[in-house]
N, C-alpha and C positions, 0 to 999 in steps of 0.2 A: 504494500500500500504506500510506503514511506516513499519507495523505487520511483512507482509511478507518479506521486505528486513532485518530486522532484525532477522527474522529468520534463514534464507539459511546465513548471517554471522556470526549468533554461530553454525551453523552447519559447517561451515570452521572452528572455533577456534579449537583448538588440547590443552590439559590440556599438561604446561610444562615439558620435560621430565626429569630434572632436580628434580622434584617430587617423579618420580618413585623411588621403590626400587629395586636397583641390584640383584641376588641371593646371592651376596656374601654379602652384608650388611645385609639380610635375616638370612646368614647361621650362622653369627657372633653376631647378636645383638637377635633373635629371638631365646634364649636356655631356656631350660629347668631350668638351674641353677642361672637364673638372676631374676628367680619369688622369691618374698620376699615372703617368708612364715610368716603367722600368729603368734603371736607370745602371749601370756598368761598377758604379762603387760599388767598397761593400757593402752586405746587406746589417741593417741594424733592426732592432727588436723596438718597436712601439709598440706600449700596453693600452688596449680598450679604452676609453674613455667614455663611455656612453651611462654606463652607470658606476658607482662606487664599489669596487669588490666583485667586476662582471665576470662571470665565470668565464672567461675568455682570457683570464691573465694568467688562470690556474698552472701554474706547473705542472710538467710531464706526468704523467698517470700510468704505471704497468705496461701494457703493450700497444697501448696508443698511440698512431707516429702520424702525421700528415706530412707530406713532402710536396711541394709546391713544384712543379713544372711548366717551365714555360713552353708557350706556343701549343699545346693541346688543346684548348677551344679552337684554335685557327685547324688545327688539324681534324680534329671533330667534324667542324660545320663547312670546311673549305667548300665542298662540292654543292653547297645550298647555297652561298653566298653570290652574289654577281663580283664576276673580277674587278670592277671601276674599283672598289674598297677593301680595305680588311673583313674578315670575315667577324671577327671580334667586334670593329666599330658597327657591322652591318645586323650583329644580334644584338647588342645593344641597344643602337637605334631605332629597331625592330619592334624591341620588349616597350623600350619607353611609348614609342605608337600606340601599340598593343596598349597597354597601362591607362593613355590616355583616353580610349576608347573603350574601355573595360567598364561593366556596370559599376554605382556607387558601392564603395566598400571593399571592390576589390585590391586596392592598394593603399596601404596603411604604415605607418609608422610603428615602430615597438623596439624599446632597448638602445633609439637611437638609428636604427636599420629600418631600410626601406624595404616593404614584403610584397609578394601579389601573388592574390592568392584566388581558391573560387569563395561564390559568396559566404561561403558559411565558413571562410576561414582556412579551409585544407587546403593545405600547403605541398602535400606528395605530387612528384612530380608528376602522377598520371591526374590529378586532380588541375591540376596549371594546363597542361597540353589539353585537357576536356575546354578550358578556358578560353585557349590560344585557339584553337580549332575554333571555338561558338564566335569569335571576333571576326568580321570581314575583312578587315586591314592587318591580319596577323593569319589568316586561312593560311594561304599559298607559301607565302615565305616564312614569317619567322618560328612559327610553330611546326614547320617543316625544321628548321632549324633547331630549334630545342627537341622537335622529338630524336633527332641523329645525336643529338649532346648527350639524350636521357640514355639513349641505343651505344652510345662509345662507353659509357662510362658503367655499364651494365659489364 
């Protein structure tokens, strides 16, 4: 009984709109020219800054390693991209399109990080590609593109 009343009351809660992003916050903070490019020094270690104590600054854990490689997106999606551009700057500029065209709600804020998601929040990548696909301006290309990123990295 308890199950079910708690259910049909997250099914009333609405995720605050306050969260969302505007298109013009989209249009302004989502450019092309605010991606830090790689750069040949060494590399150094910046800690998270988006919240106090983000899990994100946590020291190495047991068997957990991430290794960072470059040029794998480009290698991913090279065959979906048009050759005029990177194929990087072309899912990029792709997703943001997508983003901007996406129903309300679907691109939010949290932690500092910008998300996009389907409307009720799910974030799995087969849940975004259902997204990418329902969009007219993200059908043919860029979700062609994320689904080969979601297919490389399987």
């Amino acid at each position: 009984v308890h199950i079910d009343r708690a259910e049909k009351l997250l099914k009333t809660l609405k995720p605050d709109p306050g969260t969302y992003l505007c298109k013009q916050t989209m249009k302004d903070q989502m450019r092309w020219d605010k991606i830090t490019e790689r750069s040949e020094e060494p590399e150094s270690v910046t800690l998270c800054s988006a919240t106090e104590g983000c899990s994100c600054n946590e020291p190495f854990r047991g068997n957990e390693q991430l290794e960072i490689t470059t040029g794998l997106v480009n290698q991913a999606i090279h065959h979906c991209a048009p050759k005029d551009t990177t194929p990087e700057r072309w899912l990029f500029e792709g997703l943001v399109s997508a983003a901007m065209a996406a129903p309300e709600g679907c691109v939010w804020k949290a932690g500092g990080k910008y998300i996009m998601s389907s409307t009720d929040r799910n974030q799995s990548p087969a849940a975004v590609l259902r997204l990418l696909e329902s969009i007219p301006e993200a059908k043919g290309g860029v979700a062609k593109g994320m689904r080969a990123l979601v297919n490389f990295t399987e």
